[in-house]
Steps between C-alpha positions, in 0.01 A plus 500: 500500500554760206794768599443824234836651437394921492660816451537682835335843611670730728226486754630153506869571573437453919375116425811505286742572758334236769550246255865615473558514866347177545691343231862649598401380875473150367773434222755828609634363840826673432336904502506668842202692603653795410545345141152474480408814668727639228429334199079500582454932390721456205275231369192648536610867439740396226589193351076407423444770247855429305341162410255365286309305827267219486332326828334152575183526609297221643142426387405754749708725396748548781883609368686156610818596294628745248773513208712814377653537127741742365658395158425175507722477832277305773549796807248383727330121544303487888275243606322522839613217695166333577508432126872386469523144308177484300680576194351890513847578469551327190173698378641838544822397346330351192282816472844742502678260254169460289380896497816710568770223343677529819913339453651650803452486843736549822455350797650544865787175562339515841193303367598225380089371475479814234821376296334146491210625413646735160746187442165259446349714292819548250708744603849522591744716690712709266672712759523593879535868645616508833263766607130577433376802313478710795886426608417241760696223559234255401655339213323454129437202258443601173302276291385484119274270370653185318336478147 
């Protein structure tokens, strides 16, 4: 099958978001519902148009996963889950280290699948914040690619 990596559209935000949801609902065990009840508005209200966004489409076009780049810092990397271990993962990243020379990314120390996943593909953890961006006590890796 032939994935197309594609700039995203606002009117495409909503698909955006249910790939999100689906994604944190597979790999982010350690969120509440309120978590993601919280986090799901800022996303799509917010946090999309501060980055330089790129989905996954399949042949057919449907979003399956999207990435988000600010400053060559990796923000965003989510993969629906139906399409989790077919190396579409490993796609996006290549695209954000390829077209946006992404070197940073951080990552929640609650997913340890995501850590493994940066660590396999040459990063490394640089430093650890004990609370996310927002002030929550989910703590942070931060990783920079190894060159």
């Amino acid at each position: 099958m032939s994935y197309s990596i594609e700039k995203v559209n606002k009117e495409e935000f909503p698909r955006v978001i249910e790939v999100w949801e689906a994604s944190v609902r597979a790999t982010h065990h350690f969120l509440s519902e309120e978590d993601i009840t919280y986090f799901k508005p800022l996303i799509l209200n917010e946090y999309l148009d501060m980055v330089e966004l790129r989905s996954l489409k399949t042949p057919q076009g449907e979003i399956i996963g999207f990435l988000g780049v600010v400053e060559r810092n990796l923000e965003m990397l989510f993969l629906h889950p139906d399409y989790h271990e077919k190396g579409l993962g490993s796609l996006m990243l290549r695209c954000a280290l390829d077209e946006f020379g992404v070197d940073k990314v951080d990552v929640n120390e609650q997913n340890p699948n995501a850590t493994a996943f940066y660590l396999k593909h040459g990063f490394e953890i640089i430093g650890r914040s004990e609370l996310d961006p927002q002030g929550k006590p989910y703590p942070i890796l931060h990783m920079r690619l190894n060159k």
